[in-house]
N, C-alpha and C positions, 0 to 999 in steps of 0.2 A: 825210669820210664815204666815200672809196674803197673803203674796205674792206671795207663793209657789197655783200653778192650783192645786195640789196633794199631798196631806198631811197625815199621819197617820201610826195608825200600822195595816198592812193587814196582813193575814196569807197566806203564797203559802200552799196551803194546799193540805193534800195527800187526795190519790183518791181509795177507798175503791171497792174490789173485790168482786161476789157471785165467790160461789164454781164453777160454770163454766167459771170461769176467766172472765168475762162482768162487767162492771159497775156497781156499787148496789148503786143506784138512792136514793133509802130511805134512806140509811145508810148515805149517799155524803150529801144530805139535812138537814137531823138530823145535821151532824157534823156544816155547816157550819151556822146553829141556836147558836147553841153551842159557834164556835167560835165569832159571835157577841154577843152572851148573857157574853161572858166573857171578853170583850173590845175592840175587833177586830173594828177598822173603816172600812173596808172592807175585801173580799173575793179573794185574788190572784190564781182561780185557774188553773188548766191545766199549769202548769208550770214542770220546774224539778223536783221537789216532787212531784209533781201531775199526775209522769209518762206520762205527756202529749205526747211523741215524741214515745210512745208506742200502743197510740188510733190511729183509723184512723178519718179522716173528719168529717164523719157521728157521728162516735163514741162522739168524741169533740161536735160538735153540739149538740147531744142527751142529755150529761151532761150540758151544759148553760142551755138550754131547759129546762131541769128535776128542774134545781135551780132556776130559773126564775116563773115554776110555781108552785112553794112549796111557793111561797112567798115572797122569798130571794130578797129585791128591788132591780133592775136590775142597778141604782145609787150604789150598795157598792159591786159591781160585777168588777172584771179585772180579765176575761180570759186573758191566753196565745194565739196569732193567728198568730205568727210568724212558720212557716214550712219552708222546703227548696225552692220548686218551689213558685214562685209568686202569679200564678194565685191562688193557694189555700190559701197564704197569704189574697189576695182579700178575696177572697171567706167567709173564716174564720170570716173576719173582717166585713165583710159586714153580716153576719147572726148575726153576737153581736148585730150591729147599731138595725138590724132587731127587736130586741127582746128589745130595750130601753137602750141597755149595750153600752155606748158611753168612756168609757176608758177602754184599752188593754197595754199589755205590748207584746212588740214585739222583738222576736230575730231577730238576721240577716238571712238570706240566709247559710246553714253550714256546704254543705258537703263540698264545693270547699274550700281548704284553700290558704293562701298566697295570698288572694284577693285584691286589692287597695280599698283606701276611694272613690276612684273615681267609682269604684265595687260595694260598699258599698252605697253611696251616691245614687248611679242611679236605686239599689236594693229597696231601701225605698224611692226613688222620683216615683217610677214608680206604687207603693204598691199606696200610699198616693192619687196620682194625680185619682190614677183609684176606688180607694175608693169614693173620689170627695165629702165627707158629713162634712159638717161645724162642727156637733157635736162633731164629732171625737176627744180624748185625747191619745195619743199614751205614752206608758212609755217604752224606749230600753232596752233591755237588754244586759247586759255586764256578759257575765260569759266565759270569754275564756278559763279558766282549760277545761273548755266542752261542750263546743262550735267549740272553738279554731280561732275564730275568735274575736278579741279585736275591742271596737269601741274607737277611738282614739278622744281626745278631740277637735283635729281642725276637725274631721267628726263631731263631736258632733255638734258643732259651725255652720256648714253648713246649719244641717239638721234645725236648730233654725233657721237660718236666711231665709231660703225656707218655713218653715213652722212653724211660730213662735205663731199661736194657735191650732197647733195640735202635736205637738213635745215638750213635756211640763216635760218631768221627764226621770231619770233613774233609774232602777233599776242594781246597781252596787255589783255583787254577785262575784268580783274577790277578795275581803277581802283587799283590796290594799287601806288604812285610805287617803295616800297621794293621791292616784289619785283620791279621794272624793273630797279632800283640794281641787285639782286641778282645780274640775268641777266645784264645789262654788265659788270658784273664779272668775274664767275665765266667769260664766254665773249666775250671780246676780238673781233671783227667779227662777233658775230653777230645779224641785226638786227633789232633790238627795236623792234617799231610797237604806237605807243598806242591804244587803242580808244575810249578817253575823252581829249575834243577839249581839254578844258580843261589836259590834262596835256601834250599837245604841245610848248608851249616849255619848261617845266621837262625835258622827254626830251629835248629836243635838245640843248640846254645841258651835261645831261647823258653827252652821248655814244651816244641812240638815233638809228635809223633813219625817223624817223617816222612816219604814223600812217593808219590803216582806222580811219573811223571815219565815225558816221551822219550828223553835222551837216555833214561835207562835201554833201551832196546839196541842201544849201541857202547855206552863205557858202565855198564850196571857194576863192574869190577870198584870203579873208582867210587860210585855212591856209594856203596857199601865200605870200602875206608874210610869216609868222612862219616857215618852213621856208627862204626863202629868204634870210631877212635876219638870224636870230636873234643870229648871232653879229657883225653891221653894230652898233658903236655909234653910226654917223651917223642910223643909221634905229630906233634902240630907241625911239623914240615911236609911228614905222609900224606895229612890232610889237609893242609894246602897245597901242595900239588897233586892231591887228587879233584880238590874242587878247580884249580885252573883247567885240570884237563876235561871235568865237566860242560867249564865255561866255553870253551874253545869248541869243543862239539855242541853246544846250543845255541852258541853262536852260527858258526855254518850254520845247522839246520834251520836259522832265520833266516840266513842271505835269500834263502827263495821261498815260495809257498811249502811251507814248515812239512805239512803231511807225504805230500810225494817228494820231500827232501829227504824226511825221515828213510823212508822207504828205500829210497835211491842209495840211502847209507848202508843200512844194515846188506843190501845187494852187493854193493863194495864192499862191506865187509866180509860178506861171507861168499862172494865170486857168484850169487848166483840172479841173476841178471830179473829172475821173473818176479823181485821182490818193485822194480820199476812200476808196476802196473796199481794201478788207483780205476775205483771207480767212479766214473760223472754222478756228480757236477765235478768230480774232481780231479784232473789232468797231471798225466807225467810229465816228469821236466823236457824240455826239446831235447834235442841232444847235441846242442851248443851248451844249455845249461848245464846239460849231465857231465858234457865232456868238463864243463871249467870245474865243476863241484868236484870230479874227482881229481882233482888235479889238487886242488884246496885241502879235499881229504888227505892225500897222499902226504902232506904236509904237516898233518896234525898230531900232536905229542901222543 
């Protein structure tokens, strides 16, 4: 996997609330010690779990910030800095560089839909061009369930061939195994991370980069055996019970709305109750819900 600029298992990690619904900086820091202490190659956060499209600018900023100076090396850091208008895209991307954090993952542009590659293409030539910093490693984002904007594999191709050392991964969270195939194919080192935890060892196997993805924020231990062993036939037991116990935790975290499920977990996991809290539009579980999830949890391998 030398080949791949971008390799490993990141966690999209969620983004912990104080009771005034604000950021809780300590708590965000603590965790993402946590998830490198437990085999995480880096830190995906401000993303869909990480309620990112819920902060505003300042807000986003404040959390890189906050983890940057807790110590968090600014190298295992990929904020989200994709937003709708452009200029903030800049913006976003250019306070990462600011702070040492030279890979992001970027969504498209997402209120307008029905847009062309040609839309597409000129949204993220214009982002890049006005970035203008050599450092820069961008990782796109594909999650069209929601989004609803799909980046199609001859956009992909484009954006490689206009920017073929800053356009370097994707992060493909449409669960779609084939259009992985597709992108490994079609673009020989370029690195393909799973967004869906259950796909990891079939991508690896495959020839991807591995995986951003939510259920690292609760068994990151176990992705990291199947990313490190996958191709070990002395340990394919390892790593088949390490991906069942993946499955088994992304599984729960479907039974309910996934994000304040997430949340609800890592808070049993780690006892501390204020991880419960989501921002609107986004709602905690009742506590019928909470009470039977934990109960669920308490069960799992």
């Amino acid at each position: 996997m030398s080949h791949h600029r971008i390799t490993g298992v990141f966690s999209a990690a969620a983004t912990p609330l104080t009771a005034d619904n604000t950021p809780d900086f300590a708590l965000f820091t603590d965790h993402c010690r946590q998830l490198l202490a437990e085999g995480c190659h880096g830190v995906a956060l401000l993303g869909t779990t990480g309620e990112a499209n819920s902060f505003s600018c300042s807000e986003r900023r404040a959390i890189l910030e906050a983890a940057v100076k807790a110590g968090i090396p600014a190298d295992r850091l990929l904020p989200g800095t994709g937003v709708v208008a452009i200029p903030e895209t800049v913006e976003l991307t250019r306070h990462a560089l600011s702070l040492g954090v030279t890979k992001v993952v970027m969504l498209p542009p997402f209120y307008y839909k029905g847009v062309s590659d040609d839309g597409l293409f000129a949204a993220y030539s214009q982002v890049l061009e006005k970035v203008a910093d050599t450092r820069l490693r961008v990782i796109l984002y594909h999650i069209p369930q929601v989004s609803g904007i799909p980046l199609s594999i001859p956009l992909i191709g484009r954006l490689i061939a206009a920017f073929p050392e800053t356009v370097v991964g994707i992060k493909e969270s449409a669960g779609d195994f084939n259009n992985m195939q597709a992108i490994i194919a079609a673009h020989p080192g370029f690195s393909v991370l799973a967004g869906a935890d259950p796909l990891l060892l079939p991508l690896m196997k495959a020839g991807g980069a591995g995986c951003i993805t939510a259920t690292s924020n609760l068994v990151a231990d176990s992705l990291r055996t199947v990313y490190d062993h996958f191709h070990d036939e002395a340990r394919a037991a390892d790593v088949e019970a390490a991906q069942a116990r993946i499955n088994a935790y992304r599984t729960l975290s479907n039974s309910y709305v996934q994000i304040p499920t997430i949340k609800a977990m890592v808070g049993l996991k780690t006892g501390n109750p204020a991880w419960k809290r989501t921002r609107a539009p986004l709602m905690p579980l009742t506590e019928a819900d909470h009470a039977a999830l934990a109960d669920s949890y308490a069960k799992l391998p």
